[in-house]
Chimera marker file (.cmm) of the C-alpha trace (Angstrom):
<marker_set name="trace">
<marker id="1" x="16.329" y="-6.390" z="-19.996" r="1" g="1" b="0" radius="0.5"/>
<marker id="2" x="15.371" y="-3.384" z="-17.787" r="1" g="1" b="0" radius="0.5"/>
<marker id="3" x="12.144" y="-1.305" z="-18.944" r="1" g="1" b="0" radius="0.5"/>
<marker id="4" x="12.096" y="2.144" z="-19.348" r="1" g="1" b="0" radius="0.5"/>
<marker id="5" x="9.397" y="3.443" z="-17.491" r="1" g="1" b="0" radius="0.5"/>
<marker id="6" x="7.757" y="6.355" z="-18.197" r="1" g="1" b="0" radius="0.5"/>
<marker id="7" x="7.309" y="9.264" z="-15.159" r="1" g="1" b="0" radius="0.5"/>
<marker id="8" x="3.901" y="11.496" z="-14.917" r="1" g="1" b="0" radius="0.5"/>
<marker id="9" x="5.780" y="14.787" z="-16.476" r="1" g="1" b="0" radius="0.5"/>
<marker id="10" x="4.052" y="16.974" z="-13.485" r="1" g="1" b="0" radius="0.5"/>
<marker id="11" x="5.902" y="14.864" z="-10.668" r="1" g="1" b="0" radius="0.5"/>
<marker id="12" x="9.065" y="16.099" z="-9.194" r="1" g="1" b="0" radius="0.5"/>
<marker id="13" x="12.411" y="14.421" z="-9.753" r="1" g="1" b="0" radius="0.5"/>
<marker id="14" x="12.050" y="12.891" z="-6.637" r="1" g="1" b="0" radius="0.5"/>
<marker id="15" x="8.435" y="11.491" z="-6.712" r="1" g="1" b="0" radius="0.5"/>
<marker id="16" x="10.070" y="10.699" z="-10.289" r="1" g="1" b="0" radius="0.5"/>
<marker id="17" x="12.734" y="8.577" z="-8.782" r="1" g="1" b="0" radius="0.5"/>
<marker id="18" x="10.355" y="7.391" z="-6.449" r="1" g="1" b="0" radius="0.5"/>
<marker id="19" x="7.605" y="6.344" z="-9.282" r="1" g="1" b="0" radius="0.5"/>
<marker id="20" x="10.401" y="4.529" z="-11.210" r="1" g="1" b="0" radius="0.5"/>
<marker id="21" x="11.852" y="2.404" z="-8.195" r="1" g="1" b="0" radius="0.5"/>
<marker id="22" x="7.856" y="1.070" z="-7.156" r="1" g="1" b="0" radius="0.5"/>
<marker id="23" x="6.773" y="0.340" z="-10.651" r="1" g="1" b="0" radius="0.5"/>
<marker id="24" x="10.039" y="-1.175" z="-11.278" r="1" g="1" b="0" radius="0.5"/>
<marker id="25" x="9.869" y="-3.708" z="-8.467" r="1" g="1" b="0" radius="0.5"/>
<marker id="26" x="5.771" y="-4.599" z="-8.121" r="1" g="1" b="0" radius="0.5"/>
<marker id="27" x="3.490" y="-5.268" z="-10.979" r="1" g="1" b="0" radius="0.5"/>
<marker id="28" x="1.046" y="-2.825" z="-11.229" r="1" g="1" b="0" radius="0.5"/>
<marker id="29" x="-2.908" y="-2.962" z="-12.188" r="1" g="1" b="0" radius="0.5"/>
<marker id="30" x="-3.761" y="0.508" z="-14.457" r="1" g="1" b="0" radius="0.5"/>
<marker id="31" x="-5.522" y="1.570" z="-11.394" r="1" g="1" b="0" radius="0.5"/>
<marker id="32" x="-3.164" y="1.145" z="-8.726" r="1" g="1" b="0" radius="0.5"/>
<marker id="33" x="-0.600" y="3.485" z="-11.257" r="1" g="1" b="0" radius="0.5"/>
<marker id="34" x="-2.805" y="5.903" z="-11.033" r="1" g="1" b="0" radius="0.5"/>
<marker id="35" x="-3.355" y="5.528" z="-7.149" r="1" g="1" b="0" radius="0.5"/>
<marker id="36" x="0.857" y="5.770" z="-7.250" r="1" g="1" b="0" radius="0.5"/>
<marker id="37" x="0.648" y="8.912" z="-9.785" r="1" g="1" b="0" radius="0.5"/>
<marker id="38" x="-2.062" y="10.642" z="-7.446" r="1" g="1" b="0" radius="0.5"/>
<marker id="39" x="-0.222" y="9.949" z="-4.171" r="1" g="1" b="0" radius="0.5"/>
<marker id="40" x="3.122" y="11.229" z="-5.740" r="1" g="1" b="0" radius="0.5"/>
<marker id="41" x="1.485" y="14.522" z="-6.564" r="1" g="1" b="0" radius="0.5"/>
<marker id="42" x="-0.065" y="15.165" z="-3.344" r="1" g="1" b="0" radius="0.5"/>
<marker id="43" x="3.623" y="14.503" z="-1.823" r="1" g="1" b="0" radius="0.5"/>
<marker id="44" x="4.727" y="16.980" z="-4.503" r="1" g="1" b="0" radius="0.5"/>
<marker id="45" x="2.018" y="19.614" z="-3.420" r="1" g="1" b="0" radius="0.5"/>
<marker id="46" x="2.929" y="19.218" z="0.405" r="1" g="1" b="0" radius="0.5"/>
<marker id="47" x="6.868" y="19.811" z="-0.462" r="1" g="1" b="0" radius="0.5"/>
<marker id="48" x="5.745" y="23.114" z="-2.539" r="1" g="1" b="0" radius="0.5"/>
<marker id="49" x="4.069" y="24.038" z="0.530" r="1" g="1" b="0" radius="0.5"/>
<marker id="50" x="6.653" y="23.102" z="2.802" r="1" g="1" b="0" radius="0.5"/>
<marker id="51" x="9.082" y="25.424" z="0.461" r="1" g="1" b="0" radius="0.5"/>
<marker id="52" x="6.958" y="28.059" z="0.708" r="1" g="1" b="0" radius="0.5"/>
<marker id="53" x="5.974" y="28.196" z="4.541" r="1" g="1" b="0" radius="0.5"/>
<marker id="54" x="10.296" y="27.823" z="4.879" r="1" g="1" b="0" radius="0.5"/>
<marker id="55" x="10.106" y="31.195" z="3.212" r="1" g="1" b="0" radius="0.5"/>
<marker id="56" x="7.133" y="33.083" z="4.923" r="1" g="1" b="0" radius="0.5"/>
<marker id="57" x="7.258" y="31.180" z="8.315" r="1" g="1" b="0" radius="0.5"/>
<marker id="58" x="4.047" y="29.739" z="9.927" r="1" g="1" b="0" radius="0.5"/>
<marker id="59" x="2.073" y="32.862" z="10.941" r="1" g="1" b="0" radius="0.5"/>
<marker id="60" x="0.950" y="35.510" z="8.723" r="1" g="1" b="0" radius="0.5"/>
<marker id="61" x="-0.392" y="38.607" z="9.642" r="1" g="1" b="0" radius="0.5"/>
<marker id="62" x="-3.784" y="40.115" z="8.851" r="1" g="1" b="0" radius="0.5"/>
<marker id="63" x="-4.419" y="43.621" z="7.323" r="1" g="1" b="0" radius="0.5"/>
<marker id="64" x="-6.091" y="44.262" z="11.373" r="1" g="1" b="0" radius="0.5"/>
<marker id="65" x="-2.514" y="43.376" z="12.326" r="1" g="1" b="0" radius="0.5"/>
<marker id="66" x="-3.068" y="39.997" z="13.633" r="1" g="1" b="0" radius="0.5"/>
<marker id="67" x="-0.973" y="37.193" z="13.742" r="1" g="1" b="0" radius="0.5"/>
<marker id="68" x="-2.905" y="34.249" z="12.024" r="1" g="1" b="0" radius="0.5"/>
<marker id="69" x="-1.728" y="30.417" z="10.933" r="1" g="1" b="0" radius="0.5"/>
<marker id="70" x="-0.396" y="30.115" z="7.517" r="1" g="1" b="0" radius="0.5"/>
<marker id="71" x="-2.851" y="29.240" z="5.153" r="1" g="1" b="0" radius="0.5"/>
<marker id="72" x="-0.442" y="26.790" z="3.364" r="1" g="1" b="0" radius="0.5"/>
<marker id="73" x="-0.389" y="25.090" z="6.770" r="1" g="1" b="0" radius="0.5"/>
<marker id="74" x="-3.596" y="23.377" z="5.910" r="1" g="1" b="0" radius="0.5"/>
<marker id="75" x="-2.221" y="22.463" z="2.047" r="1" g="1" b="0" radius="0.5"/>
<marker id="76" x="0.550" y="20.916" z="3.816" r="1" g="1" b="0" radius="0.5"/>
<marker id="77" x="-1.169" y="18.795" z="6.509" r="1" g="1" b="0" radius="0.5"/>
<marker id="78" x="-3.505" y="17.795" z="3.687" r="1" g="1" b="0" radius="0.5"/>
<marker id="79" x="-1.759" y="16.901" z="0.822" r="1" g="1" b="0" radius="0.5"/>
<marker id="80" x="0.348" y="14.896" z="3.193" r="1" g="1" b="0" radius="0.5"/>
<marker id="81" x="-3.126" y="13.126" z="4.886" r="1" g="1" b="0" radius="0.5"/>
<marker id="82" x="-4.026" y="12.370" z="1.404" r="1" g="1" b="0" radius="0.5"/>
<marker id="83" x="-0.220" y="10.737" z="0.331" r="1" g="1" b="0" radius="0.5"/>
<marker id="84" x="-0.222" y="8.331" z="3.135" r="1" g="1" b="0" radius="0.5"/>
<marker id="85" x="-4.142" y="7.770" z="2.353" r="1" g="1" b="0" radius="0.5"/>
<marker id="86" x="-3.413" y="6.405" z="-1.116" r="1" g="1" b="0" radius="0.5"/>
<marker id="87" x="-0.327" y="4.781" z="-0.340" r="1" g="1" b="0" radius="0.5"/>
<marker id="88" x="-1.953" y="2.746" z="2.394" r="1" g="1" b="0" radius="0.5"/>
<marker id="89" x="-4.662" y="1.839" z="-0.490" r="1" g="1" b="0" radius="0.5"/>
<marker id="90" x="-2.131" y="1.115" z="-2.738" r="1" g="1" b="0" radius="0.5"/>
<marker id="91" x="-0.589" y="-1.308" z="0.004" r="1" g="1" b="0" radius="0.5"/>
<marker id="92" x="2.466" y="-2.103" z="-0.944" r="1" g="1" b="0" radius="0.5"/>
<marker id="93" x="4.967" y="-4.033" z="1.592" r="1" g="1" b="0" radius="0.5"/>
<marker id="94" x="6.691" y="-2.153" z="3.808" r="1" g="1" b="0" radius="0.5"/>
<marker id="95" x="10.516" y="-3.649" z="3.408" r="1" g="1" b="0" radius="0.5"/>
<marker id="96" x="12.127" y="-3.525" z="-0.355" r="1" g="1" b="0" radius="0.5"/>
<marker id="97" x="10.962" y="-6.248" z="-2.284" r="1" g="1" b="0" radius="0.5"/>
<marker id="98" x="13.847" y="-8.815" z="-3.299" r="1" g="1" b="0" radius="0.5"/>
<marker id="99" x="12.182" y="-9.738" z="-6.534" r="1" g="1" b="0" radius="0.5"/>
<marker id="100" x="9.319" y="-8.281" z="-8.954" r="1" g="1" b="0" radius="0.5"/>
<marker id="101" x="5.751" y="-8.892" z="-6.402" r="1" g="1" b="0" radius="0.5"/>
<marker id="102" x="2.368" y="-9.033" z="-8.006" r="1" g="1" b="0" radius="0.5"/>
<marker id="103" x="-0.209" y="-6.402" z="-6.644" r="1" g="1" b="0" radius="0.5"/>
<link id1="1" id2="2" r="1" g="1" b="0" radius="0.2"/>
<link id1="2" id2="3" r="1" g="1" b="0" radius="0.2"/>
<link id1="3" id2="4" r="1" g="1" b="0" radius="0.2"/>
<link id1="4" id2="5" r="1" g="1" b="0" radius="0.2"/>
<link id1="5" id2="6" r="1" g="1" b="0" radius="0.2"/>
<link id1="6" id2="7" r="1" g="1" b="0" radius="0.2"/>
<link id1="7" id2="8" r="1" g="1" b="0" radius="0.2"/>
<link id1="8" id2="9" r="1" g="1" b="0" radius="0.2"/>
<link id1="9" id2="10" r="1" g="1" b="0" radius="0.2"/>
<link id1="10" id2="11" r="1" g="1" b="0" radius="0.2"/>
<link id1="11" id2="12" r="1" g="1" b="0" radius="0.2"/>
<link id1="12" id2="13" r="1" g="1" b="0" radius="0.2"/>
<link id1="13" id2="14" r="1" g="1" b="0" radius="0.2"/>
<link id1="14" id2="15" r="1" g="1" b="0" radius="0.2"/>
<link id1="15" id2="16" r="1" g="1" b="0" radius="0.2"/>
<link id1="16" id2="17" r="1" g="1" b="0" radius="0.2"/>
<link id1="17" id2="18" r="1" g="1" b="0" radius="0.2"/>
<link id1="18" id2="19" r="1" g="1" b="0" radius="0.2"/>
<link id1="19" id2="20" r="1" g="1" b="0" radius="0.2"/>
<link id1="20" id2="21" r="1" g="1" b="0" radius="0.2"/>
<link id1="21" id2="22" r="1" g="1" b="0" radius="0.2"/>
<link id1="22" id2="23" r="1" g="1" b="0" radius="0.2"/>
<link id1="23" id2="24" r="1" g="1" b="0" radius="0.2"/>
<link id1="24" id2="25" r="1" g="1" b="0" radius="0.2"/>
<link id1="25" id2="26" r="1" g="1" b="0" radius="0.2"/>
<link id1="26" id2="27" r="1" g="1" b="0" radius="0.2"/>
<link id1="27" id2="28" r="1" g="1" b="0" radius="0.2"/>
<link id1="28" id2="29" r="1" g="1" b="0" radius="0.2"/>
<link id1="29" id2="30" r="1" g="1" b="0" radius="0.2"/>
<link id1="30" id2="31" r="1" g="1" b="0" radius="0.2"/>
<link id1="31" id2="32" r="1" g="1" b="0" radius="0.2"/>
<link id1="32" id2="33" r="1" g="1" b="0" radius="0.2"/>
<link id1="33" id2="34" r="1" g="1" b="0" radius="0.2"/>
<link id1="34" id2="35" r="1" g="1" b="0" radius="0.2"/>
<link id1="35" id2="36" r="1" g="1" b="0" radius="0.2"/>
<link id1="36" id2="37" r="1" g="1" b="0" radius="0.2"/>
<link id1="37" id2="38" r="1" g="1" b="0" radius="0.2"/>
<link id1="38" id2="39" r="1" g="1" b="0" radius="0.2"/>
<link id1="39" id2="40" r="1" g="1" b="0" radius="0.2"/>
<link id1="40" id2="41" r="1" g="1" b="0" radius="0.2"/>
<link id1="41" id2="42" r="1" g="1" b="0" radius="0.2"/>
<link id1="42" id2="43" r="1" g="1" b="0" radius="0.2"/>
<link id1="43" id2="44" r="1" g="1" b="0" radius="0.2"/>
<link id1="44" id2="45" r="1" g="1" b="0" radius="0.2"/>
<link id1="45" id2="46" r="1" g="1" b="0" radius="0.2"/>
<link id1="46" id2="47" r="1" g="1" b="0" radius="0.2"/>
<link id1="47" id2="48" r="1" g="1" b="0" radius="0.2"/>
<link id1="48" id2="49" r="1" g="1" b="0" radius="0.2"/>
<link id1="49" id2="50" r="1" g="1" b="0" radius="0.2"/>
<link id1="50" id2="51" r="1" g="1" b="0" radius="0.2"/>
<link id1="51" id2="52" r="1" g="1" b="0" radius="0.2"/>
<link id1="52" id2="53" r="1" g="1" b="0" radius="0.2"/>
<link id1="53" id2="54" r="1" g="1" b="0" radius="0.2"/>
<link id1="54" id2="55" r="1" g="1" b="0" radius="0.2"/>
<link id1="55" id2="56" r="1" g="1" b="0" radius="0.2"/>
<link id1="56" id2="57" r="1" g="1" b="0" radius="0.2"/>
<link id1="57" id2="58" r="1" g="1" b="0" radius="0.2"/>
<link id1="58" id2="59" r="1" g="1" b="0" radius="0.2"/>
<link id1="59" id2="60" r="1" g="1" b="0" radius="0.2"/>
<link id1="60" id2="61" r="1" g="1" b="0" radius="0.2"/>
<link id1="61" id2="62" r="1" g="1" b="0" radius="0.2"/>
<link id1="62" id2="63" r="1" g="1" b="0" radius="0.2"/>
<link id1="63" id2="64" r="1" g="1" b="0" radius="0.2"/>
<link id1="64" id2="65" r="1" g="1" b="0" radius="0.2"/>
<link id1="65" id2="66" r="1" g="1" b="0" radius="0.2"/>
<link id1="66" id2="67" r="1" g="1" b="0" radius="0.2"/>
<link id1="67" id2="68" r="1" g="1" b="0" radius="0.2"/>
<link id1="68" id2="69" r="1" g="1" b="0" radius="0.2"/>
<link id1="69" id2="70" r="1" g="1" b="0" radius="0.2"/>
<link id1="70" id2="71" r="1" g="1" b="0" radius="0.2"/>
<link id1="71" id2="72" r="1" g="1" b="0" radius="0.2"/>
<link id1="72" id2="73" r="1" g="1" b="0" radius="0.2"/>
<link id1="73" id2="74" r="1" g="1" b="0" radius="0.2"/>
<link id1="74" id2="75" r="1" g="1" b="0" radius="0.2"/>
<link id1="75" id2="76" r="1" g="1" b="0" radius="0.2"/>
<link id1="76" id2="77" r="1" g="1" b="0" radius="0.2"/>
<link id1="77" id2="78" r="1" g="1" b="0" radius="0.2"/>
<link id1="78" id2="79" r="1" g="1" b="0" radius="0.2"/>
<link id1="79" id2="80" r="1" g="1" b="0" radius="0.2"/>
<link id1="80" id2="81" r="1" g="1" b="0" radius="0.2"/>
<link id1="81" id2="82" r="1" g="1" b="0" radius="0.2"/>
<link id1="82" id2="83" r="1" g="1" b="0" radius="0.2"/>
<link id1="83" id2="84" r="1" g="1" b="0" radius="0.2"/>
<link id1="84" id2="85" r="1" g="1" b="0" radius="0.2"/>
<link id1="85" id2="86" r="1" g="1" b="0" radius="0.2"/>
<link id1="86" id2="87" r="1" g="1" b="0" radius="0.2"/>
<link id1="87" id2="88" r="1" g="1" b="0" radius="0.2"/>
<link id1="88" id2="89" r="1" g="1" b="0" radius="0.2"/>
<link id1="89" id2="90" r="1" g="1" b="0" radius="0.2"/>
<link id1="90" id2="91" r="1" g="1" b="0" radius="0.2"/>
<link id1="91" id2="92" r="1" g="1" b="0" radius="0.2"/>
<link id1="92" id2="93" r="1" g="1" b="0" radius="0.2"/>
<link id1="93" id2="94" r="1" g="1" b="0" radius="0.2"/>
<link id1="94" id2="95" r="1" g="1" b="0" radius="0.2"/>
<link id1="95" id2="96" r="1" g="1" b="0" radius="0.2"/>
<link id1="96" id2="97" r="1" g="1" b="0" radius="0.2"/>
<link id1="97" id2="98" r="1" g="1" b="0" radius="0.2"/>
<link id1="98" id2="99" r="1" g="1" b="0" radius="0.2"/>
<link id1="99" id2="100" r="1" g="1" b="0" radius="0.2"/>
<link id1="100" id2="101" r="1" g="1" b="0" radius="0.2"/>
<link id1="101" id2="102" r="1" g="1" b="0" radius="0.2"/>
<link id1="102" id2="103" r="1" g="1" b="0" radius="0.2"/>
</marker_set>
């Protein structure tokens, strides 16, 4: 019998798909779901900044007239230090598991 598991509502559809998959295949401790929940969001938060530098391109300019880096540049590089931060806590194996693993 399959559980249904139940997605943080705030993720995206693909941190969604990607929540579902790891808690379907490890067994999770409360703690480490929130470690996966967190880490999903930040990837969701570097994608919305990704989107939105696609849109305005890297530079901005200043009201002087200056060309300066993007602010969302820095949202970006973090929420993405901060994704691979917790999922390297979280430590899950690196190949697909081929049954349910403890963590």
């Amino acid at each position: 019998m399959t559980e249904r598991v139940n997605v943080p509502q705030h993720l995206s559809a693909a941190s969604g798909a990607l929540y579902r998959g790891i808690v379907a295949d490890y067994v999770l401790e409360p703690w480490h779901v929130r470690l996966l929940t967190e880490a999903l969001g930040s990837l969701d938060r570097a994608e919305q900044a990704r989107t939105q530098l696609d849109r305005d391109g890297l530079t901005t300019t200043t009201r002087l007239g200056e060309l300066k880096s993007h602010p969302l540049l820095l949202v970006e590089r973090d929420a993405r230090n901060t994704f691979a931060r917790l999922m390297k806590q979280l430590g899950l194996d690196l190949e697909a598991p081929t049954e349910r693993r403890t963590r």
